[in-house]
Residue frames as qw, qx, qy, qz and C-alpha x, y, z in Angstrom:
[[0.418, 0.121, 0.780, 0.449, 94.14, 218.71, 26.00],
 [0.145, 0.139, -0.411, -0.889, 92.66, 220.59, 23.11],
 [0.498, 0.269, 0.754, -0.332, 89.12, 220.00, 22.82],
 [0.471, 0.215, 0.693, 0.501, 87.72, 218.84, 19.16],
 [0.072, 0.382, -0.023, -0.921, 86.73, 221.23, 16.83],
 [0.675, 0.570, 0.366, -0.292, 83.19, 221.68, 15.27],
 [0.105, 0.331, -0.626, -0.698, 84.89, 221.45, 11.19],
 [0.644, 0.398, -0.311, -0.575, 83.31, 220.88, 8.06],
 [0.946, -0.008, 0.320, -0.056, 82.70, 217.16, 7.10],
 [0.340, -0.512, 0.569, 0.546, 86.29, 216.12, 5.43],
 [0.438, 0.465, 0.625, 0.449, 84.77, 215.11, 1.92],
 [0.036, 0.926, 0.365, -0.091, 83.87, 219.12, 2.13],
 [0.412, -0.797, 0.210, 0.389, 87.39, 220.04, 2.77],
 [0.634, 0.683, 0.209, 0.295, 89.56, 221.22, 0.42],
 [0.286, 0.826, -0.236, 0.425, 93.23, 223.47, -0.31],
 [0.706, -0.220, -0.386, 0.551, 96.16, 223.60, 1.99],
 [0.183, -0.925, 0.213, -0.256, 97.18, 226.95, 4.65],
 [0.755, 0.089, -0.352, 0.546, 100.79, 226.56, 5.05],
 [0.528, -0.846, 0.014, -0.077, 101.74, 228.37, 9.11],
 [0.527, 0.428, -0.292, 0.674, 105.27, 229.71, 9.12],
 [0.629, -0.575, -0.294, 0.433, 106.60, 230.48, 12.18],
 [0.119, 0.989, -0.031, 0.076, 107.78, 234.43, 11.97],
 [0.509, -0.681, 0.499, 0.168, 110.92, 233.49, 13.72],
 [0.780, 0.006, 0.520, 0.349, 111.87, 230.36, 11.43],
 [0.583, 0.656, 0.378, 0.293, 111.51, 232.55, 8.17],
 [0.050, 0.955, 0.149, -0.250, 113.63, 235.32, 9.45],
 [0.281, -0.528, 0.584, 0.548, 117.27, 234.76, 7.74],
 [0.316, 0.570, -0.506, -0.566, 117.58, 234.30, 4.26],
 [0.018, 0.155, -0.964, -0.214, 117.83, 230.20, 3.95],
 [0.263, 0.377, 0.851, -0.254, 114.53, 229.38, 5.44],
 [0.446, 0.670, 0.120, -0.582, 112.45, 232.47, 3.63],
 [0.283, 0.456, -0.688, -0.488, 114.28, 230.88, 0.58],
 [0.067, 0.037, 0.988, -0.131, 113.13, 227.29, 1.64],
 [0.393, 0.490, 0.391, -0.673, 109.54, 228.72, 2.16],
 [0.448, 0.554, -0.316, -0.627, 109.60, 229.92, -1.40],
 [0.179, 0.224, -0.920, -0.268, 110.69, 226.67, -3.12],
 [0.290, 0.157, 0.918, -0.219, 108.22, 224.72, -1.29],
 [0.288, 0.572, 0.232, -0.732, 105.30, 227.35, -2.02],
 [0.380, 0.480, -0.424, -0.667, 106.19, 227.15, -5.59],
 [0.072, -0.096, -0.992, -0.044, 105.88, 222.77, -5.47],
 [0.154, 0.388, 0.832, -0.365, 102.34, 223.21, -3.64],
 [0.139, 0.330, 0.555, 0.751, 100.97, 225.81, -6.17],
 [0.254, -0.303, -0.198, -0.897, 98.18, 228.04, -6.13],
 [0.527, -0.637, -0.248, -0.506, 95.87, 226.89, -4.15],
 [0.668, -0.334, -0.510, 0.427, 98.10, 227.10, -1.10],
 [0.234, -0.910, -0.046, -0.338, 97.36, 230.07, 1.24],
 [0.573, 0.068, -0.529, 0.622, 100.79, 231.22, 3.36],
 [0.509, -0.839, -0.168, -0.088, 100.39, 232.59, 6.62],
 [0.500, 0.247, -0.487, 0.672, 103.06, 234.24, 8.44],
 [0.553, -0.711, -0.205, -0.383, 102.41, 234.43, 12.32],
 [0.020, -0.590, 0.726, -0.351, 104.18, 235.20, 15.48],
 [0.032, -0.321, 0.867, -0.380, 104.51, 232.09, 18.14],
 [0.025, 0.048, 0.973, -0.226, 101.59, 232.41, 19.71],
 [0.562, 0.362, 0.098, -0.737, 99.40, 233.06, 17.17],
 [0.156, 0.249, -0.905, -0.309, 100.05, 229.86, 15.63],
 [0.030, 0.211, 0.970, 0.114, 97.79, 227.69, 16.67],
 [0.441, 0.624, 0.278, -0.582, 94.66, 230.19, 16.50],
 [0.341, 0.514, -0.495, -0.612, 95.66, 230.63, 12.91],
 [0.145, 0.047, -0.977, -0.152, 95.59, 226.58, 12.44],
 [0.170, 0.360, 0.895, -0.202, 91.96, 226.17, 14.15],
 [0.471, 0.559, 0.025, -0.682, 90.77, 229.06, 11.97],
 [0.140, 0.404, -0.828, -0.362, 91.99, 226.91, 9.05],
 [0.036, 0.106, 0.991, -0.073, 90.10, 223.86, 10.51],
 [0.121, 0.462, 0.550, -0.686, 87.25, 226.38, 10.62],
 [0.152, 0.726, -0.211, -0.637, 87.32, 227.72, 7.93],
 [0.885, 0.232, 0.352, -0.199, 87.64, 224.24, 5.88],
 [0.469, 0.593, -0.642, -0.124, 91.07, 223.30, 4.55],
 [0.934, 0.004, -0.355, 0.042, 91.84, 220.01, 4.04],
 [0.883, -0.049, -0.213, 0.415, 95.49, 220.39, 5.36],
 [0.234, -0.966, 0.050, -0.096, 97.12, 222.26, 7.37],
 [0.850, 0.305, -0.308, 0.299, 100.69, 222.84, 7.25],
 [0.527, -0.833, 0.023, 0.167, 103.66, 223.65, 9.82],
 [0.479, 0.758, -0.173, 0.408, 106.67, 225.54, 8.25],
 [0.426, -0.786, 0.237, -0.380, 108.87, 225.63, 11.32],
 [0.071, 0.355, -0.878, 0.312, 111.08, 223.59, 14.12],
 [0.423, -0.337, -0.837, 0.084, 109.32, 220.48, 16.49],
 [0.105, -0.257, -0.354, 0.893, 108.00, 223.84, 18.34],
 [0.419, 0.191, -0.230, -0.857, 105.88, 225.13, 15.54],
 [0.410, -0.050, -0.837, -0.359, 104.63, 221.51, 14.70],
 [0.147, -0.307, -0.788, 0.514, 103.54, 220.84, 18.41],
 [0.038, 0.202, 0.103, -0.973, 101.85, 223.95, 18.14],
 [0.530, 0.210, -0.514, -0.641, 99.81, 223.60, 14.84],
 [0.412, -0.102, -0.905, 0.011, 99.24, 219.70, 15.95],
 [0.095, 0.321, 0.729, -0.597, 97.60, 220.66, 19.38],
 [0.421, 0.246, 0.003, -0.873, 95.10, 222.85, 17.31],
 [0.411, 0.113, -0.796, -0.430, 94.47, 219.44, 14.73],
 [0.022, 0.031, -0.961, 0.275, 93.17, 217.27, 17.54],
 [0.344, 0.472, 0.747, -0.317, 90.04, 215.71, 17.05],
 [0.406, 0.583, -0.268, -0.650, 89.81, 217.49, 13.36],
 [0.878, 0.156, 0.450, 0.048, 89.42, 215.73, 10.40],
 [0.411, 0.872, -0.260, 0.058, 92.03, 218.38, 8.80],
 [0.897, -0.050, -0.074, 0.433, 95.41, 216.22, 8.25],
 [0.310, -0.910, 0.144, 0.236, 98.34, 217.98, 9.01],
 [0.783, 0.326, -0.127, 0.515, 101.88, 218.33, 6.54],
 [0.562, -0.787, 0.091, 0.239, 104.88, 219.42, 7.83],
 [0.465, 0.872, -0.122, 0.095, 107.76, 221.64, 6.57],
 [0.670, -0.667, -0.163, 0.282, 110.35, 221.09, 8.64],
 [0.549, 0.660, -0.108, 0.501, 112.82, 223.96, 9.29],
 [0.790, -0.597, 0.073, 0.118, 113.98, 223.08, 12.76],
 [0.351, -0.702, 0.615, -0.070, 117.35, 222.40, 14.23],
 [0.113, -0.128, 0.979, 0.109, 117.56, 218.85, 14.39],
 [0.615, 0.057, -0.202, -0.760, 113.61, 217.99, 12.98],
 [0.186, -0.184, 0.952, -0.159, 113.34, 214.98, 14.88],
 [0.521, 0.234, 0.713, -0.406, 109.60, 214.24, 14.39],
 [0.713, 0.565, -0.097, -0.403, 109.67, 214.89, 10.74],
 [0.278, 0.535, -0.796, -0.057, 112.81, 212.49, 10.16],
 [0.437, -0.137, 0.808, -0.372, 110.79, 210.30, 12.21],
 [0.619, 0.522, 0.391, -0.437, 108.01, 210.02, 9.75],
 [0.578, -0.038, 0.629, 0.519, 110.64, 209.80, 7.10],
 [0.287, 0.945, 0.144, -0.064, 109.47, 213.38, 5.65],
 [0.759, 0.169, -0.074, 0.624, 112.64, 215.03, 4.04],
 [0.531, -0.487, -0.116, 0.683, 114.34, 217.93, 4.88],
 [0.101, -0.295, 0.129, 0.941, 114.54, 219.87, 2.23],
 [0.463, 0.414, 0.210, -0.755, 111.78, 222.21, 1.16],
 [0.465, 0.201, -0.633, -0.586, 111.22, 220.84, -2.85],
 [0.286, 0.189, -0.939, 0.034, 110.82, 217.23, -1.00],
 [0.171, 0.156, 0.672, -0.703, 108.89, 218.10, 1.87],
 [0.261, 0.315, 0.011, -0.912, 106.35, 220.01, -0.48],
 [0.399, 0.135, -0.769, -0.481, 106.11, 216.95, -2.89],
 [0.177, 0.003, -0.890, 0.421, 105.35, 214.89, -0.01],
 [0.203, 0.356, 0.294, -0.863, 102.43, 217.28, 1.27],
 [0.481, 0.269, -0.222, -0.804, 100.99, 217.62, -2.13],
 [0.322, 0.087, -0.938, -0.095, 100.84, 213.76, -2.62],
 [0.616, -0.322, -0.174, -0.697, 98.59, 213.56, 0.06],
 [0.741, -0.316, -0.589, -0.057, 98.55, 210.03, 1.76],
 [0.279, -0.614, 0.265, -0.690, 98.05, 210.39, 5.11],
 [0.540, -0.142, -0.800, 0.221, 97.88, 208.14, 8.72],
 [0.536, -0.763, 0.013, -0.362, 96.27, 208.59, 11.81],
 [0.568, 0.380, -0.541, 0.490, 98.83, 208.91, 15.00],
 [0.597, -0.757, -0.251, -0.083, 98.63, 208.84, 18.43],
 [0.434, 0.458, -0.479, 0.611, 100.85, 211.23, 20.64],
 [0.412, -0.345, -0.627, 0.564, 101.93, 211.82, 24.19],
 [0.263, -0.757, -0.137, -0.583, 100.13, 214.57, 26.39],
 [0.372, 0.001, -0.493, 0.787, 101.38, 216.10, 29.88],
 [0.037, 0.415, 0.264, -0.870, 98.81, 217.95, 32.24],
 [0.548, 0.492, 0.675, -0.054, 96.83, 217.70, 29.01],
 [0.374, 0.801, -0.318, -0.343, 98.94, 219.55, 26.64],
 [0.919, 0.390, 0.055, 0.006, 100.24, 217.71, 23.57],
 [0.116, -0.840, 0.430, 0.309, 103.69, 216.51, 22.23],
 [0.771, 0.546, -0.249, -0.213, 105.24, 215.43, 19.50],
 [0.762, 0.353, -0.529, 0.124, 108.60, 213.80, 20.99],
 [0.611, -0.322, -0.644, 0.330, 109.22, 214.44, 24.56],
 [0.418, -0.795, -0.020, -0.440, 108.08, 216.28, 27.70],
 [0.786, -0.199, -0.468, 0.352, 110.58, 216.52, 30.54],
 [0.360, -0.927, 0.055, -0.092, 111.20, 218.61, 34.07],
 [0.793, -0.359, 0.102, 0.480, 114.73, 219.11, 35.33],
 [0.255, -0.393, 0.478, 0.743, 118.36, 220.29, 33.55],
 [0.490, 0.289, 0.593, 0.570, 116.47, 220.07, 30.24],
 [0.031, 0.886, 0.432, 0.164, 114.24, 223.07, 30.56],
 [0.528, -0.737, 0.165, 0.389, 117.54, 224.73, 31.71],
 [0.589, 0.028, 0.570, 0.572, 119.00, 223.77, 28.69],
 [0.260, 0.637, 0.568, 0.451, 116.69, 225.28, 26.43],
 [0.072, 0.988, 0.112, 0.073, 116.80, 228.81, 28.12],
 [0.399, -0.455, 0.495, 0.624, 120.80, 228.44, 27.92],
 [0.483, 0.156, 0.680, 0.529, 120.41, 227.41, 24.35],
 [0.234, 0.889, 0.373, 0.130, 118.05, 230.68, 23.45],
 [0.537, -0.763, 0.075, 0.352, 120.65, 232.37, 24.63],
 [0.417, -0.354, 0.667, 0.506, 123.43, 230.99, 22.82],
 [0.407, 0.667, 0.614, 0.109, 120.70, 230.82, 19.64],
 [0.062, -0.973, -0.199, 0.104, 120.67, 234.96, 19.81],
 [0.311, -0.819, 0.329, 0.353, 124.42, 235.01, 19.62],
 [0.127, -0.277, 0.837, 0.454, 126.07, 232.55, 17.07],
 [0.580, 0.163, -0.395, -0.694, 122.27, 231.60, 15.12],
 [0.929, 0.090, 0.188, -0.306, 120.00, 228.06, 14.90],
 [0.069, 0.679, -0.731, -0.024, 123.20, 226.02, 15.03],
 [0.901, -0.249, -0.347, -0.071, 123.14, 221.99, 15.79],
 [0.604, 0.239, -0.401, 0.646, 126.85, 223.04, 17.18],
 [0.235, -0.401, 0.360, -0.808, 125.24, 225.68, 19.35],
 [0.770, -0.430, 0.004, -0.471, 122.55, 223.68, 20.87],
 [0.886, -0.211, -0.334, 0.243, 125.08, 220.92, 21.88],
 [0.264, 0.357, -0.245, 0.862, 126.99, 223.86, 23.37],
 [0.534, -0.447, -0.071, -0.714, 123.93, 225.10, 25.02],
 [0.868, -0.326, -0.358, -0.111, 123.99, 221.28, 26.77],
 [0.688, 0.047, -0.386, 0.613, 127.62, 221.11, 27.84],
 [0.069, -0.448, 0.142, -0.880, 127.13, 225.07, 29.52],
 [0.613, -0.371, -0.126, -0.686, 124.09, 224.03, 31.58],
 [0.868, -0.340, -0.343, -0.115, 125.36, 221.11, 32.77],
 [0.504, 0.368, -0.370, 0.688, 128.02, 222.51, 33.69],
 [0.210, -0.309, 0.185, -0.909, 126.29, 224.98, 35.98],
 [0.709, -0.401, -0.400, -0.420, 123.25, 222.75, 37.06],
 [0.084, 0.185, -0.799, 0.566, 123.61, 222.11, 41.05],
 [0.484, -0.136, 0.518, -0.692, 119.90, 221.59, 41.98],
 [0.240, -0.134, -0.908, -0.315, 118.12, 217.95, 41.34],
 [0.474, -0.239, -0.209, -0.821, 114.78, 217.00, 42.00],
 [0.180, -0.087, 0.941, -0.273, 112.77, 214.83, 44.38],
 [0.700, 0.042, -0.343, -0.625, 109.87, 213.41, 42.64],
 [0.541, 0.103, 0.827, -0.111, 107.98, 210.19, 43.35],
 [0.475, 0.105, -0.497, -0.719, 106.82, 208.83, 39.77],
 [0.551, 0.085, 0.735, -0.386, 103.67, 206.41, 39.94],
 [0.526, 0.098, -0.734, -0.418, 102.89, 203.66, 37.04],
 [0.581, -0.157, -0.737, -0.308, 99.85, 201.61, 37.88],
 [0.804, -0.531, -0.251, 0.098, 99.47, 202.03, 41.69],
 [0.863, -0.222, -0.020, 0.454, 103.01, 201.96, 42.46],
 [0.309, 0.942, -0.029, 0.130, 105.33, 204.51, 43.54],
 [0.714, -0.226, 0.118, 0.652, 108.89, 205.59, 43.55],
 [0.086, -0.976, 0.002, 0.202, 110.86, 208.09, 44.64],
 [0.734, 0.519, 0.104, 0.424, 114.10, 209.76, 42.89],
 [0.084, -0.885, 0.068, 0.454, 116.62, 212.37, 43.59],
 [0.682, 0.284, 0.441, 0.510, 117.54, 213.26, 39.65],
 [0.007, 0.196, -0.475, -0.858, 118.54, 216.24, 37.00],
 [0.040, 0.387, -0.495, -0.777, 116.25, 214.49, 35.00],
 [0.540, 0.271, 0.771, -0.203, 113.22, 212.90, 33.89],
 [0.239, 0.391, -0.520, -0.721, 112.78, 212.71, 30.40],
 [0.701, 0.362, 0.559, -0.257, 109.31, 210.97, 28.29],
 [0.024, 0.307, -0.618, -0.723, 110.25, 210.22, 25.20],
 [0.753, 0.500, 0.261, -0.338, 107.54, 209.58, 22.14],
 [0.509, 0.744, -0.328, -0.282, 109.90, 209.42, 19.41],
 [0.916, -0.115, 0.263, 0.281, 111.73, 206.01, 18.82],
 [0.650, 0.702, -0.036, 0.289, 113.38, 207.83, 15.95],
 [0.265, -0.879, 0.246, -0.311, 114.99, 210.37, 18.24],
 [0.747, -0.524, 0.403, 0.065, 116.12, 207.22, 20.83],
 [0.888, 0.312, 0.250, 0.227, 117.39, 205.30, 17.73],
 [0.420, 0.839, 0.019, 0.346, 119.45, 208.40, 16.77],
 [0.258, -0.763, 0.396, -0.441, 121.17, 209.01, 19.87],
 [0.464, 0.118, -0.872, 0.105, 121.56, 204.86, 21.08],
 [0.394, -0.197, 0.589, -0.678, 119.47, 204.67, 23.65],
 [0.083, -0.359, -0.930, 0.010, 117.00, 201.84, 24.49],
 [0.191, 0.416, 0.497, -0.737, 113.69, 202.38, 25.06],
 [0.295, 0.291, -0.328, -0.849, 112.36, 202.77, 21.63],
 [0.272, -0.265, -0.914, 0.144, 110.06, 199.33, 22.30],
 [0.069, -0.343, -0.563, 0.749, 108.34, 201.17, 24.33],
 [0.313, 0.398, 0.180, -0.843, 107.07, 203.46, 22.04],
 [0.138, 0.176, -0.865, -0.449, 106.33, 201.16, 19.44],
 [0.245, -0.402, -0.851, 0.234, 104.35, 199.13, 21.44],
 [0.010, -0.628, -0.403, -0.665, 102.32, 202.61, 22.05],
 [0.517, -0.761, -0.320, 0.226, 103.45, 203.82, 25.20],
 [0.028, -0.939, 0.310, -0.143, 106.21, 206.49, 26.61],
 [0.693, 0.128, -0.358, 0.613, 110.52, 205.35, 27.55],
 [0.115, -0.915, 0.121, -0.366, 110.59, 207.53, 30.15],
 [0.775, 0.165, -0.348, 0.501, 114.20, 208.33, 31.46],
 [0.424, -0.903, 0.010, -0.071, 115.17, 209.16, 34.85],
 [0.441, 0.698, -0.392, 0.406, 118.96, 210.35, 35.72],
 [0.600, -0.672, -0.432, 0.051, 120.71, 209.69, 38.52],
 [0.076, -0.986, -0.007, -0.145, 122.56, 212.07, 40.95],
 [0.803, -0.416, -0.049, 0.424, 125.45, 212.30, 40.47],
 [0.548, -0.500, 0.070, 0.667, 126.59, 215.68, 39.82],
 [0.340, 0.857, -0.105, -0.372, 127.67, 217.91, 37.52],
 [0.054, -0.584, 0.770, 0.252, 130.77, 215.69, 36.52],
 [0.422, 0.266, 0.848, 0.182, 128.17, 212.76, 35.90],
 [0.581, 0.636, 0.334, -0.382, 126.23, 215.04, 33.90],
 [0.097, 0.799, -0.408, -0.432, 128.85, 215.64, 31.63],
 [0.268, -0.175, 0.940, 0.118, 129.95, 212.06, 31.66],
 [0.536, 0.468, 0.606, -0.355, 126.57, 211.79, 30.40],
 [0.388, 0.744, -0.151, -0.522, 126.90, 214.21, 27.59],
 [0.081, 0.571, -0.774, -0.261, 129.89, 212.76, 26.20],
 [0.195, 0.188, 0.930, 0.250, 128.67, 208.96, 26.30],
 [0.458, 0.684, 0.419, -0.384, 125.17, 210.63, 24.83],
 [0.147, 0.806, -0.418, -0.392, 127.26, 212.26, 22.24],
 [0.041, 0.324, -0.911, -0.251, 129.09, 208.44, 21.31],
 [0.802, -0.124, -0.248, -0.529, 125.98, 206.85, 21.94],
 [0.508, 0.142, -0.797, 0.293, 127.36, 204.58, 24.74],
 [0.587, -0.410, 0.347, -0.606, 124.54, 205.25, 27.30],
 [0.184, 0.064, -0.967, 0.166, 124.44, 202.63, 29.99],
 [0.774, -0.478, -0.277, -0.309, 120.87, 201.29, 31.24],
 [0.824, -0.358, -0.419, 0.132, 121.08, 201.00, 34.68],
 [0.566, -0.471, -0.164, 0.656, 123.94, 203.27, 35.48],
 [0.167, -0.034, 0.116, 0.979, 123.29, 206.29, 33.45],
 [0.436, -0.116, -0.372, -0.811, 119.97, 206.22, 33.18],
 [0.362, 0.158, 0.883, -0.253, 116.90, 204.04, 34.78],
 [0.204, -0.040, -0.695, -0.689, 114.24, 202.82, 32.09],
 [0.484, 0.342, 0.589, -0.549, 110.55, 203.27, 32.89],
 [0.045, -0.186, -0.792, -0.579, 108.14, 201.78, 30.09],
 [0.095, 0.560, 0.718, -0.403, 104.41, 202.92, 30.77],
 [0.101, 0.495, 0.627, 0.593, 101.04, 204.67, 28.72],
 [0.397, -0.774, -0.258, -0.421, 100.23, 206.07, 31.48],
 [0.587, -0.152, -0.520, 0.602, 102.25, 207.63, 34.88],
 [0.182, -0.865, -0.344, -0.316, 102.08, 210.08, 36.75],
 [0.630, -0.027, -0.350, 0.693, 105.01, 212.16, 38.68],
 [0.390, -0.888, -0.169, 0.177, 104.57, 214.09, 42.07],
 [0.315, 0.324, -0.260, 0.853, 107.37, 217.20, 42.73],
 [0.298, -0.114, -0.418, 0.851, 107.66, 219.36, 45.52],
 [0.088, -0.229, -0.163, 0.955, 106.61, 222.32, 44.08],
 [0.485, 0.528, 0.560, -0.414, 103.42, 223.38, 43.26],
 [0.583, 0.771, -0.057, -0.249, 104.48, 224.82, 39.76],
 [0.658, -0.318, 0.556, 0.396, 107.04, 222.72, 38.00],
 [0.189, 0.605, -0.522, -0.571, 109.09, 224.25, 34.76],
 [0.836, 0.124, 0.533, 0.032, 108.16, 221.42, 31.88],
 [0.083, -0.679, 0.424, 0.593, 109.73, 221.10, 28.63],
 [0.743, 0.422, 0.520, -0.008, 107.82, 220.04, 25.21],
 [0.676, 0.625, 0.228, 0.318, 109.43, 220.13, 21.85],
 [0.355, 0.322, -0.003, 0.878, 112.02, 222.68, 22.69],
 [0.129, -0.650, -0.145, -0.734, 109.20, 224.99, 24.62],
 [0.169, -0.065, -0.610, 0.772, 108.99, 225.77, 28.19],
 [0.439, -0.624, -0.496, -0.416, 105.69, 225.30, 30.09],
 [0.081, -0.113, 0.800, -0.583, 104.90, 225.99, 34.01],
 [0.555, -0.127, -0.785, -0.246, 102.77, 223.27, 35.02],
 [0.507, -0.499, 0.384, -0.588, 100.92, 222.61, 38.24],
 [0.244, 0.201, -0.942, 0.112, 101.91, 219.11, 39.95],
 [0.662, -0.247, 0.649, 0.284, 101.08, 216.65, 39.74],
 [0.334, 0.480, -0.523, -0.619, 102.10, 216.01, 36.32],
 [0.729, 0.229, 0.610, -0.210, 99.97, 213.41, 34.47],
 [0.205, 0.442, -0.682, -0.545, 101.04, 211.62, 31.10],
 [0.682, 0.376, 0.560, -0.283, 98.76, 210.02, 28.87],
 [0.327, 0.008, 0.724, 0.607, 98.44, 208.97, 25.72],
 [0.158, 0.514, -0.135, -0.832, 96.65, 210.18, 22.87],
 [0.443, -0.099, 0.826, 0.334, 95.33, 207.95, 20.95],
 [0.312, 0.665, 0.610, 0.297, 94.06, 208.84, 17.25],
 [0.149, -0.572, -0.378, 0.712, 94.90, 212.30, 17.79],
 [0.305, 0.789, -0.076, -0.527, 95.01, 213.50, 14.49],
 [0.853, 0.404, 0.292, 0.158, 95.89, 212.62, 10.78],
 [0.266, -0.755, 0.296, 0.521, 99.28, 213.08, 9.58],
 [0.758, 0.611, -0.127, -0.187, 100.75, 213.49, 5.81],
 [0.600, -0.595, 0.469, 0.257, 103.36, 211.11, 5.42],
 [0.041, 0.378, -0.836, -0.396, 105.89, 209.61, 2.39],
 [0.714, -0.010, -0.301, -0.631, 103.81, 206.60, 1.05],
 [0.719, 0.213, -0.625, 0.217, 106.32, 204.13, 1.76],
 [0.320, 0.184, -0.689, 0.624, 106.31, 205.39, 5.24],
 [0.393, -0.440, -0.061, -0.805, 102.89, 205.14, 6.41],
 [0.901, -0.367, -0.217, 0.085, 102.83, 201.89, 8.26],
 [0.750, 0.012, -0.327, 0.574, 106.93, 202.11, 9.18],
 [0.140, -0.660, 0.334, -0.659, 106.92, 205.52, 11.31],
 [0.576, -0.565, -0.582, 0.103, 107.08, 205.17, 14.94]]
């Protein structure tokens, strides 16, 4: 977990540093998006353009350096990013989003498009949020081992060829599961108590939005201020699909596509000593066990006004 950062007392703080991902800004819509916003937040916003993983240095210089707010121009990749650096600041974070599917800003009922986003940002009002953490790295909507971290290095793939599609990345799923043949044996442990699994797929979700968006249960859970973590069971490469498709209608079954684990706190054994994880879209390797925890207060986010109590 990030550890807090000496900053300036927040009545000290002051101006916004908007952190553009180099990647997100490289075709023509988003560098247009960029602009528009830029031109809502005025003058005393400072852009930054930085590669990957100079992001979050750039953000704790920021916190260093005494801006009030600190912004993430980017996908749920760049936000994670820019958020891990916030933790334990008293510098609030706004968020552009120019993701794929921008699940944690649609969560928060931020809009989409750049004029909105910016208005949003400049407005100011702001909440404190608590998120999930893995091994003791943040995330903004879910951390999971298995076929998903598979996904995502199919879907860079398929990214590189036909562009930052929502049509490619559900491509990217159907390809991978196709091809997946190896599950996992894990034992997960909530409170004491363990249990073992052979799955694809273990998946922590943080984002009710996300579950809500896709039908799934589980979105209780996070309400209530804990993780939904979903485990798959084995059955193949034809159940994964079967999966896809009722994922796809939203007709997941509890119980037979899925088992439902509710807990703030767990903790899941694997085999191997180094186990591939997957936060926000990025690919970690992790030593096991893996330990999930909550976060709680991690950091102040700008939200709508109307949506500062109703996120979850």
């Amino acid at each position: 977990m990030s550890d807090p950062i000496a900053a300036r007392p927040a009545p000290d703080r002051a101006g916004i540093r908007v952190i553009c991902n180099d990647h997100s800004g490289r075709n023509s819509r988003e560098a247009e998006a960029i602009d528009r916003a830029m031109a809502v937040l005025g003058p005393e916003a400072e852009l930054c353009h930085v590669k990957g993983r100079d992001i979050a240095e750039t953000a704790r210089a920021a916190v260093r350096d005494g801006y009030g707010t600190v912004v993430a121009a980017g996908g749920d990749g760049t936000i994670m990013a820019v958020a891990s650096a916030l933790n334990g600041s008293d510098c609030a974070l706004g968020v552009l989003p120019l993701g794929t599917f921008n699940f944690f800003a649609r969560g928060y009922g931020i809009p989409e498009d750049p004029e909105g986003a910016a208005k949003v940002i400049a407005a100011g009002h702001s909440r404190s949020i608590d998120l999930g953490a893995v091994n003791g790295r943040l995330f903004l909507n879910n951390a999971s081992i298995g076929v998903y971290p598979a996904i995502l290095k199919e879907r860079e793939t398929v990214y590189r060829r036909w562009g930052r599609r929502r049509i490619a990345a559900h491509w990217s799923v159907l390809k991978t599961f196709w091809r997946f043949t190896r599950p996992l044996k894990v034992e997960i442990e909530v409170e004491g108590q363990r249990r073992r699994f052979r799955t694809p797929l273990v998946f922590a979700a943080r984002s009710a939005f996300q579950l809500d968006h896709f039908g799934l249960q589980g979105a209780d859970c996070i309400r209530q201020g804990g993780f939904a973590v979903f485990v798959a069971p084995d059955e193949g490469r034809m159940g994964l699909l079967s999966d896809a498709v009722r994922l796809a209608v939203k007709q997941m079954r509890l119980g037979e596509d899925f088992e439902l684990i509710c807990a703030d706190r767990l903790v899941i054994h694997v085999k191997r000593r180094r186990q591939l994880v997957a936060c926000d879209g990025e690919k970690f390797a992790m030593d096991g066990p893996l330990e999930f925890e909550m976060v709680r207060n991690a950091f102040r986010i700008i939200v709508p006004d109307a949506a500062g109590e109703a996120a979850a």
